[in-house]
C-alpha positions in Angstrom: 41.9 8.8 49.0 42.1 9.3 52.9 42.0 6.5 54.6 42.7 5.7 58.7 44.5 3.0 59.5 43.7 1.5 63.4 46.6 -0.6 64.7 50.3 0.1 63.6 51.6 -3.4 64.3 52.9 -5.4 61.7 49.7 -5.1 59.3 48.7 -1.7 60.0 52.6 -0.8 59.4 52.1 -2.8 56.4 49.0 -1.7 55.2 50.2 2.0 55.7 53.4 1.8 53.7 51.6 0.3 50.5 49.0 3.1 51.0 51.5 5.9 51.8 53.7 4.9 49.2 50.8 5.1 46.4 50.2 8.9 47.7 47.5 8.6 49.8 46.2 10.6 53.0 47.3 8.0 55.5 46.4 8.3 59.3 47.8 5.7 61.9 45.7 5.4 64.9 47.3 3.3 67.8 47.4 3.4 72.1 51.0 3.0 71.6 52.8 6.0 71.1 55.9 4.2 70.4 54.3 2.4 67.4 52.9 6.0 66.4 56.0 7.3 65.9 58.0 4.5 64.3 55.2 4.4 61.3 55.5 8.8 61.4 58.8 8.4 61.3 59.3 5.8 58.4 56.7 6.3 56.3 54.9 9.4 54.5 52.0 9.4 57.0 50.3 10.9 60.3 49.9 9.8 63.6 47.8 10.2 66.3 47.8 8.2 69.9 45.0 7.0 71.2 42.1 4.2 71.6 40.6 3.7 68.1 37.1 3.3 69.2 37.2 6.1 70.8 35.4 8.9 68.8 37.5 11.8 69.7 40.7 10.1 68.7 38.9 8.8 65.4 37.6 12.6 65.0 41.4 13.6 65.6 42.4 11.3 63.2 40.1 13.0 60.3 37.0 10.6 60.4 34.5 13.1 59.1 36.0 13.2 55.2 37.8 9.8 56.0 37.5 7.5 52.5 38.0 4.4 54.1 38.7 3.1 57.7 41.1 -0.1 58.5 40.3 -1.6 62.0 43.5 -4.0 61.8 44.0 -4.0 66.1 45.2 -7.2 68.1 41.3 -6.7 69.5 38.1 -7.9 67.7 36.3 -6.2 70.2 37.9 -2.5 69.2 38.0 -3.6 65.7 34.0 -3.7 65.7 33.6 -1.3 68.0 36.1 1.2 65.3 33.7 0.4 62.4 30.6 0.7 64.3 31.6 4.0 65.8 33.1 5.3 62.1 29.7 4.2 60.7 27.0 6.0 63.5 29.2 8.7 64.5 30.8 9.9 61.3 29.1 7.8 58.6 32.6 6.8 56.9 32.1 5.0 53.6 34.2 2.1 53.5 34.9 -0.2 56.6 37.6 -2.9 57.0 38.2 -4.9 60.2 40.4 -7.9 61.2 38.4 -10.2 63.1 40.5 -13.7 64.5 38.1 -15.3 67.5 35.6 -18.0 65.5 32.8 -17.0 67.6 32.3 -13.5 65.6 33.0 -14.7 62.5 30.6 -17.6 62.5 28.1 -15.2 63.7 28.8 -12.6 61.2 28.8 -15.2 58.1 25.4 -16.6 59.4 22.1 -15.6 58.8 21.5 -13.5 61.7 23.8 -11.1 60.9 22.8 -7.6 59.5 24.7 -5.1 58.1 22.7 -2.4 59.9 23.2 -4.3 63.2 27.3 -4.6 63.0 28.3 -2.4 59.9 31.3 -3.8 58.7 32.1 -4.2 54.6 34.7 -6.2 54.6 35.8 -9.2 57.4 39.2 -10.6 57.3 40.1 -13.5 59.2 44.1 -14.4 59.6 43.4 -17.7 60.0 40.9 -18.1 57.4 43.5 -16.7 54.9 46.3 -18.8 56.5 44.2 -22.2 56.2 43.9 -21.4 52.4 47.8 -20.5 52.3 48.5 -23.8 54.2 46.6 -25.6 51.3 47.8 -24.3 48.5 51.7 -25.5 50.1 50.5 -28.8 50.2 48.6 -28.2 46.8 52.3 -27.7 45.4 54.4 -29.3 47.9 58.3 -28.5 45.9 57.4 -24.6 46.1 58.0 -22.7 48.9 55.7 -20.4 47.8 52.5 -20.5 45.7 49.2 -18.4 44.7 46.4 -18.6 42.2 45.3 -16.1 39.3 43.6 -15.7 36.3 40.4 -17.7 37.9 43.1 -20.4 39.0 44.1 -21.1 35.3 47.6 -20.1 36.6 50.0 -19.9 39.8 52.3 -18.1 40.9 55.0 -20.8 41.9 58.0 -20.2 44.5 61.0 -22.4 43.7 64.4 -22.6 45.4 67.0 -23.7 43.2 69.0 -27.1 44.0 73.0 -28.4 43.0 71.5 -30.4 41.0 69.0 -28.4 39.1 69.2 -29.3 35.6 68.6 -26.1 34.4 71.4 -23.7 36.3 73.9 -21.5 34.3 71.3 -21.1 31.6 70.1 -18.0 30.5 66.4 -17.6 30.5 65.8 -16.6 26.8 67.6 -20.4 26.1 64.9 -21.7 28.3 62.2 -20.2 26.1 63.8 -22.0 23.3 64.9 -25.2 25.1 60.7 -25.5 26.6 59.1 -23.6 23.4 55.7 -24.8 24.3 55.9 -24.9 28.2 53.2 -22.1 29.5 55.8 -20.8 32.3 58.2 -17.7 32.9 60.3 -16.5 35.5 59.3 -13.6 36.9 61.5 -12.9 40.1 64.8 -14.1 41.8 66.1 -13.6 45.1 69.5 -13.8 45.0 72.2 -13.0 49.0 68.7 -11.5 49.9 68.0 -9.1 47.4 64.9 -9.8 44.9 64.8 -8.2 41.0 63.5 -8.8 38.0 65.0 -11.1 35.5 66.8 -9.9 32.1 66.3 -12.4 29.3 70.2 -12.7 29.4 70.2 -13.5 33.0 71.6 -16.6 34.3 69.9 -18.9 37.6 72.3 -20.1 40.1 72.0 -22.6 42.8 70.6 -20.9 46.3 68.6 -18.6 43.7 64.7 -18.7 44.9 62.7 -18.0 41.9 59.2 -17.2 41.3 57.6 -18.5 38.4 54.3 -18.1 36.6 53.1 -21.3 35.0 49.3 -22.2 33.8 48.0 -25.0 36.1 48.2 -27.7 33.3 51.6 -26.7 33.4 52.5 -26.7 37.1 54.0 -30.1 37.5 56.1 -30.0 33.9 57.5 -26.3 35.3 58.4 -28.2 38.9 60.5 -31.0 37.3 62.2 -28.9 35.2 63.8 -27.1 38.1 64.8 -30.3 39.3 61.9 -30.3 41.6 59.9 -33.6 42.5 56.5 -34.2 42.0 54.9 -36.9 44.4 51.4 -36.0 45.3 51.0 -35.7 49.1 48.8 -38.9 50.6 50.0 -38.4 54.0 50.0 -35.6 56.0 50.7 -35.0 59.8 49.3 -31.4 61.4 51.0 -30.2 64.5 48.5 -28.0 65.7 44.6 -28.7 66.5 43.4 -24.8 66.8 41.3 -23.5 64.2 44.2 -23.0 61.3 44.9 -26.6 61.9 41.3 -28.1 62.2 40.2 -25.7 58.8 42.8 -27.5 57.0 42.3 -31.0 58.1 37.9 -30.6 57.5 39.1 -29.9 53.9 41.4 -32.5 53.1 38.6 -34.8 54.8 36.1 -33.5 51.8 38.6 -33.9 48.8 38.1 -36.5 46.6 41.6 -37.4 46.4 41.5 -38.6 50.0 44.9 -37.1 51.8 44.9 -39.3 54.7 45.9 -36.7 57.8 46.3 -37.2 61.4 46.1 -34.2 64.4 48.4 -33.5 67.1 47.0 -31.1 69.3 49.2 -30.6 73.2 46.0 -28.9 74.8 43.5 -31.5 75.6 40.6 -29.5 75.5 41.0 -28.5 71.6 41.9 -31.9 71.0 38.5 -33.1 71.9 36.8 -30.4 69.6 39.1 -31.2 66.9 38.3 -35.1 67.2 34.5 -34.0 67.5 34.3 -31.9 64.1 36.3 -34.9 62.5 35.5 -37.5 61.0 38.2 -39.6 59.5 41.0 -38.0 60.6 42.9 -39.3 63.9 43.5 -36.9 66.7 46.3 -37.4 69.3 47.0 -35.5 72.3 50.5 -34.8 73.2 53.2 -32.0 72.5 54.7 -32.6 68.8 57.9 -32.3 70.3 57.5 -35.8 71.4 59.5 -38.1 69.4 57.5 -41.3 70.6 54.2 -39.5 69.6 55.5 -38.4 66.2 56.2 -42.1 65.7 52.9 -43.3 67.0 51.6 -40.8 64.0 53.9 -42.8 61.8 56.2 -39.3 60.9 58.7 -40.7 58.9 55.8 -42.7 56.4 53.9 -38.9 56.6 54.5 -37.3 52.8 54.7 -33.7 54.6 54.0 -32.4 58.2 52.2 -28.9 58.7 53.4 -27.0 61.6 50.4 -24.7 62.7 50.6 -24.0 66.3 50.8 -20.7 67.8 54.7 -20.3 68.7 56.8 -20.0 66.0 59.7 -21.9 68.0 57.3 -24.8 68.9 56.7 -25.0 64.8 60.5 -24.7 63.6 61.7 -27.3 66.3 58.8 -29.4 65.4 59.3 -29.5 61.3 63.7 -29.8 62.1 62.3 -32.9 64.4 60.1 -34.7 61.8 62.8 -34.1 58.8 64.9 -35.8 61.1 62.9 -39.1 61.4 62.1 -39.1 57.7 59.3 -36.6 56.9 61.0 -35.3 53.4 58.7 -32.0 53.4 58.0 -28.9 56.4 55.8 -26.5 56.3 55.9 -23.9 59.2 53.8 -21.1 60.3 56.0 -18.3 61.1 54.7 -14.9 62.8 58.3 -13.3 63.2 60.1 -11.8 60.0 63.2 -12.1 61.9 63.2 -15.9 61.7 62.6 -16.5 57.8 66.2 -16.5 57.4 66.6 -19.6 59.2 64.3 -22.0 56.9 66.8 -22.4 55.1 69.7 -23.5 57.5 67.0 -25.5 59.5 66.1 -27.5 55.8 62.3 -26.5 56.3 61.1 -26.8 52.7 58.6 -23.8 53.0 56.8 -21.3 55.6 53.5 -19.5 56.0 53.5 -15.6 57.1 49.8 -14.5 58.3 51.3 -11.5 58.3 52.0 -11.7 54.1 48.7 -13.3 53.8 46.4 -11.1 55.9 47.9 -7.8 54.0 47.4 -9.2 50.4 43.5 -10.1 51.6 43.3 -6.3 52.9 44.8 -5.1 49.6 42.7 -7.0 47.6 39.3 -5.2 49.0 41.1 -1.6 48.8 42.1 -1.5 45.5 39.5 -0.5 43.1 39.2 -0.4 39.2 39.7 -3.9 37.6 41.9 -5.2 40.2 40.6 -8.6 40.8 43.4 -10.1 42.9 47.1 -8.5 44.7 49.6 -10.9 46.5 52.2 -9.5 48.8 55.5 -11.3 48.1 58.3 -11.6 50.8 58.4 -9.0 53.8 56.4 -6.4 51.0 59.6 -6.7 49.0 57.0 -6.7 45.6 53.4 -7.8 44.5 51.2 -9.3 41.8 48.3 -7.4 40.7 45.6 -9.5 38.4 43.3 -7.1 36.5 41.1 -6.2 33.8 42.4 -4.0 31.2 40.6 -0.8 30.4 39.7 0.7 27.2 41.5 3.7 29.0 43.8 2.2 29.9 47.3 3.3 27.9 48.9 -0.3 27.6 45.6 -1.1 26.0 46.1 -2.3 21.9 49.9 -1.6 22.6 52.3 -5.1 22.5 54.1 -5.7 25.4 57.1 -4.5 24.2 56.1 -1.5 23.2 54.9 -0.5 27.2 57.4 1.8 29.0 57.3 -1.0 31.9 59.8 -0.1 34.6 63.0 -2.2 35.4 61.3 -4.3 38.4 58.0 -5.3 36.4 57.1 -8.5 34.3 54.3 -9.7 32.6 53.4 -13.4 33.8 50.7 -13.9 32.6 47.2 -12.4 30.1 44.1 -14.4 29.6 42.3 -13.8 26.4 38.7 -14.9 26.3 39.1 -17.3 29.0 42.3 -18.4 27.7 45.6 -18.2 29.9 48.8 -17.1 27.4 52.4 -17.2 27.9 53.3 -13.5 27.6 56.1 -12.4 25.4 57.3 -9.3 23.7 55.0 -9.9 20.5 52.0 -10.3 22.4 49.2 -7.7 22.2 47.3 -6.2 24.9 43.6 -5.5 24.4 40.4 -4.2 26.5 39.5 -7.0 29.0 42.3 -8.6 28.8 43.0 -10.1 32.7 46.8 -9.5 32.7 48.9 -10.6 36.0 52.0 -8.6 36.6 54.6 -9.1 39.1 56.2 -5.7 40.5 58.9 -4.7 43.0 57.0 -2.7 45.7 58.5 0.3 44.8 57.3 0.4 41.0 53.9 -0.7 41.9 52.3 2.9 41.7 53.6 3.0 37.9 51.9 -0.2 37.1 48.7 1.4 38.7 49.3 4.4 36.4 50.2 2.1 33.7 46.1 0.4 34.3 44.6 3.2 35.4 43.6 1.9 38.5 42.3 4.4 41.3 41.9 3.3 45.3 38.1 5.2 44.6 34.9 3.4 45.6 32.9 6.3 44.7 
């Protein structure tokens, strides 16, 4: 497929390597040369320099047989502009853009929008995906990471191992013994930075961060087991009133299990809106920073504090602050890569990427077949793919052990008839099956092969 990719920041960059890397015809459009050349350098792809709306770069850039087009910019304005101009001038197929200001999207998701009128297939919105993310950490607040499959009948559940995990220096086929009927199974560990796939022999250490797969009736059994706790979250303190922070607060104010949540929002103007759009939850104006304001919130009685403002220093000062008067959970939003590193040191029990969350969305509308869901785990270091198995498909009627999988793949996961399994050897794959596998990035085009899925909308 030939697809043109507009913006090679971090999510075009992104995008481009998963695309490049699965042999597709991958063009890089960008006004920065520099960023041009670092993609054409790295990555199996072309480059051209120029302003993405523009139709003579887009027609440089191969729009007229272009598949697909990928308006991923730091603009809205060229992003639309990008898929209006690849739709009128050269009638591309497929168009993608990345829209973040919530004046366009609540136009576009209302009524008077038409597709004729702003011809765009697919809208992603960063903070839309990183409200959900933010939710689903406090949904599971021991995991440091955490995403639903299999119609959320299971999750995918990131767990760092503790000193006194009860389960350490065990290997993992004696866990499937010890826990016979527990619906969970490792599928990944990180160990001094470097992330594989399990062996059945292989021990877990302390430091190790593992990724699990458990069904959802099994979530909380899976957490103690790895020594983690499982208080539910009554309490919760937002740093951050912008729309990421105000998205997550108007759900927690519908939820039937009434989490009690208060706002602290520095700029007095968003304050206001936020304390206009709520209605339960109590908005305060001041900088988080501010010790005597976190204690006017009541930090250190707060179950977990959310840390969504739009500097990733303001948010790792903030959550180190709050642990220090008694908060016992963090959650940060961090932009920069670079800084990940330093959750751990800092004791910030887990961090949001929109990066990591706005490439799995984009993934998830590219890929075609029976893929009905991919995740992007760790800086692209692997992914999940959730689909349907074909008739065609050559793991189809085959048991699990009887698939050439490569090293870095794992089966989490297979609902049968509506019915999430706990995968092992023995079990059988058959047509429409929804199977969720867990792949390092670099074996993820074998798994494609493996379901016969095609990046082909036509």
């Amino acid at each position: 497929m030939k697809v043109i990719i507009c913006g090679a920041g971090q999510v075009g960059w992104q995008i481009a390597r998963h695309l490049a890397n699965e042999k597709n015809d991958v063009t890089v459009v960008d006004s920065n040369a520099d960023l041009v050349r670092r993609a054409t350098d790295s990555l199996d792809v072309q480059g051209v320099a120029g302003f993405a709306s523009y139709p003579d770069v887009l027609e440089r850039a191969g729009a007229r047989d272009a598949d697909m087009i990928i308006a991923a910019t730091y603009s809205d304005e060229v992003n639309m502009v990008t898929c209006q101009v690849a739709h009128s001038v050269f009638a591309v197929p497929r168009k993608i853009a990345r829209l973040r200001a919530q004046s366009y999207l609540t136009a576009i998701y209302s009524d008077l929008y038409r597709r004729d009128h702003m011809p765009i297939d697919v809208v992603i919105s960063p903070e839309r995906e990183v409200s959900v993310a933010a939710l689903q950490r406090l949904a599971a607040p021991a995991a440091f990471d955490t995403e639903s499959f299999l119609e959320g009948k299971a999750q995918l559940l990131g767990i760092l191992l503790d000193d006194d995990c009860p389960v350490v220096n065990t290997p993992l086929r004696q866990l499937t013994d010890l826990f016979s009927t527990l619906r969970a199974l490792v599928v990944g560990v990180r160990r001094a930075g470097t992330l594989f796939s399990p062996e059945p022999g292989d021990q877990l250490f302390p430091g190790d961060q593992i990724y699990v797969f458990s069904h959802t009736e099994d979530v909380n059994r899976t957490l103690e087991i790895f020594g983690k706790s499982t208080k539910k979250q009554e309490r919760v303190v937002i740093i951050g009133g912008g729309n990421v922070g105000l998205s997550v607060a108007r759900e927690l104010e519908s939820r039937t299990d009434r989490v009690r949540a208060k706002v602290i929002e520095k700029n007095r103007h968003r304050a206001e809106i936020a304390a206009d759009a709520l209605e339960r939850t109590i908005v305060l104006h001041g900088d988080g920073m501010d010790m005597a304001l976190l204690t006017e919130a009541n930090i250190d009685r707060a179950d977990a504090v959310l840390a969504v403002t739009d500097d990733d220093k303001t948010n790792l000062l903030v959550a180190v602050r709050a642990k220090a008067a008694g908060c016992p959970m963090a959650i940060c939003l961090v932009n920069d890569p670079s800084l990940v590193p330093l959750m751990g040191p800092l004791d910030i029990d887990a961090y949001i990427n929109p990066r990591a969350t706005t490439v799995s969305s984009i993934l998830r509308h590219i890929r075609h077949g029976r893929v009905r869901g991919v995740y992007s785990i760790g800086d692209a270091e692997a992914e999940v793919i959730e689909a349907q198995v074909l008739s065609t498909s050559p793991i189809a009627g085959r048991m699990i052990r009887e698939i050439d999988f490569p090293e870095g793949v794992l089966v989490g996961a297979i609902m049968k008839g509506g019915k999430v399994v706990r995968p092992n050897g023995g079990t059988r794959v058959d047509e429409g099956d929804v199977i969720a596998i867990f792949s390092l990035t670099s074996d993820v085009p074998e798994v494609e092969r493996l379901l016969q899925v095609s990046i082909d909308f036509f």
